[in-house]
ZAVO-761341 format. One record per atom (N, C-alpha, C, O): residue in one letter; y negated, x negated, z negated. Coordinates in pm, whole numbers, plus 50000, padded with zeros to 5 digits. Layout:
# residues N
AYXZ...
***
This chain:
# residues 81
X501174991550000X500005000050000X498764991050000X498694981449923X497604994750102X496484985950080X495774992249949X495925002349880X494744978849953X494014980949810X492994992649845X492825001949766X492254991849977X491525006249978X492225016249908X491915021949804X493375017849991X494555035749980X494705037749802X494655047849733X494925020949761X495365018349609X493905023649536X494055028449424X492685023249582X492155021349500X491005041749508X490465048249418X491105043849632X491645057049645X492205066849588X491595077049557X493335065049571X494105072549484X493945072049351X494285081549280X493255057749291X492415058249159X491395066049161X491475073349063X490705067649206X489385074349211X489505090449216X488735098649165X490725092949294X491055109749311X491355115049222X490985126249188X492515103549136X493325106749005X492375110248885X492525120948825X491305100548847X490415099448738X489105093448816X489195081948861X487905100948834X486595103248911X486045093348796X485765081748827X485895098148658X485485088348544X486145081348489X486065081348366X487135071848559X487635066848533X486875050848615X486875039748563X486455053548718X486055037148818X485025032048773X484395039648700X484525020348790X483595013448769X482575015148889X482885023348975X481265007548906X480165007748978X480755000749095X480775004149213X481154991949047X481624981149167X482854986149204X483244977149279X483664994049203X484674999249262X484025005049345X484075003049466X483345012749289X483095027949384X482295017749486X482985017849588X481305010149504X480635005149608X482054995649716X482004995049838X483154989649633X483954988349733X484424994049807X484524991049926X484965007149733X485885018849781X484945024449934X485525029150032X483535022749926X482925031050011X482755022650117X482715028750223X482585005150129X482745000750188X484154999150290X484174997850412X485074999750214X486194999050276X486185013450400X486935014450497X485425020150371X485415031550441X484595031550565X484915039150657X483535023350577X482575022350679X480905023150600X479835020250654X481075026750492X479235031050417X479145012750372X479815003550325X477675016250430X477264998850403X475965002950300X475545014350280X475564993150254X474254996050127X473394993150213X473284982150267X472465006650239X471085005050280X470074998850212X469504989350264X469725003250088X468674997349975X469375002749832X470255010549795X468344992749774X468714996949632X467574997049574X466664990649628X467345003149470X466085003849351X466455012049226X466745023749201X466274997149138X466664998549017X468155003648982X468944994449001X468745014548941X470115012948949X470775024949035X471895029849024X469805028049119X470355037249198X470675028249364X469645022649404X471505026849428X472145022049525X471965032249650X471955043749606X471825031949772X471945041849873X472535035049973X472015024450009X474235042050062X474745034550122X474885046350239X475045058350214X474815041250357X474675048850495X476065044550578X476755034350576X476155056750651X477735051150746X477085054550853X476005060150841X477605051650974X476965052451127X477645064451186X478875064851180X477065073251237X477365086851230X476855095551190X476525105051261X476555094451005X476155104150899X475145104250904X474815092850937X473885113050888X472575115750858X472215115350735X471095111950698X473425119950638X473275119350474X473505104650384X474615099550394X472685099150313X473085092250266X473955094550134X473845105850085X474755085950072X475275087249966X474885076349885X475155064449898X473845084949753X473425080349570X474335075649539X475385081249570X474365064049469X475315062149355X474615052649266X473885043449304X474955056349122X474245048049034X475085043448926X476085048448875X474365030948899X475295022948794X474975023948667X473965017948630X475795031948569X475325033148445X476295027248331X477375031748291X475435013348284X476465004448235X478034999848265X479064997748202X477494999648412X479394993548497X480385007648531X481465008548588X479715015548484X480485026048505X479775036248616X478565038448613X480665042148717X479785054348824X480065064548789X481115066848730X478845076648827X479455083548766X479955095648848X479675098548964X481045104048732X481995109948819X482085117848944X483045118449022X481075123148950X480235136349039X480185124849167X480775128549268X479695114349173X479555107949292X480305101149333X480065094849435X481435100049271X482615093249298X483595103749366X484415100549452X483405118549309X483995129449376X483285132449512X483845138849601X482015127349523X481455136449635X481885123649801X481585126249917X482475113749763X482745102149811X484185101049854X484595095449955X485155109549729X486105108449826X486425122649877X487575126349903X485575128549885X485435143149976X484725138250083X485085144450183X483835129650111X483225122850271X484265119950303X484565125550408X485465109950243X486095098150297X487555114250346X488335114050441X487435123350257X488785133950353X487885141650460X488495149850529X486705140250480X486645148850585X486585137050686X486425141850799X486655123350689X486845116450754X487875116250823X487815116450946X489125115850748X490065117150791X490585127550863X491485127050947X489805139150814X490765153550868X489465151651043X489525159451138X488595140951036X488175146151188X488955133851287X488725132351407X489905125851207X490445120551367X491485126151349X492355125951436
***
């Protein structure tokens, strides 16, 4: 199993469970690259999307709501090829 799929299925299982830096991997592995950042809010864009996706780091930890709304981008990803 790759570490994306691995790390995926962490995130689905327990939303408050990942760290900041997961979730910015997890989204990378997906195609979202970090547009800007300010202060501890992060904004990462994929080529395609018009929406960006928030995520903020609150003491190493992300939080859950945006970690859910991330791997609901990353299934409608999938369900369009």
């Amino acid at each position: 199993m790759s570490r994306c799929k691995a790390l995926l299925d962490r995130a689905t299982a327990n939303p408050a469970g990942l760290r900041f830096s997961e979730l910015c991997r997890l989204a990378g592995c997906f195609g979202w690259k970090l547009k800007r950042r300010r202060g501890s809010h992060s904004l990462y864009g994929r080529v395609g999307q018009v929406a960006l996706m928030n995520f903020q780091d609150v003491g190493g930890r992300a939080k859950a709501y945006q970690v859910r709304q991330l791997v609901r981008a990353i299934g409608d990803l999938e369900d369009d090829l």
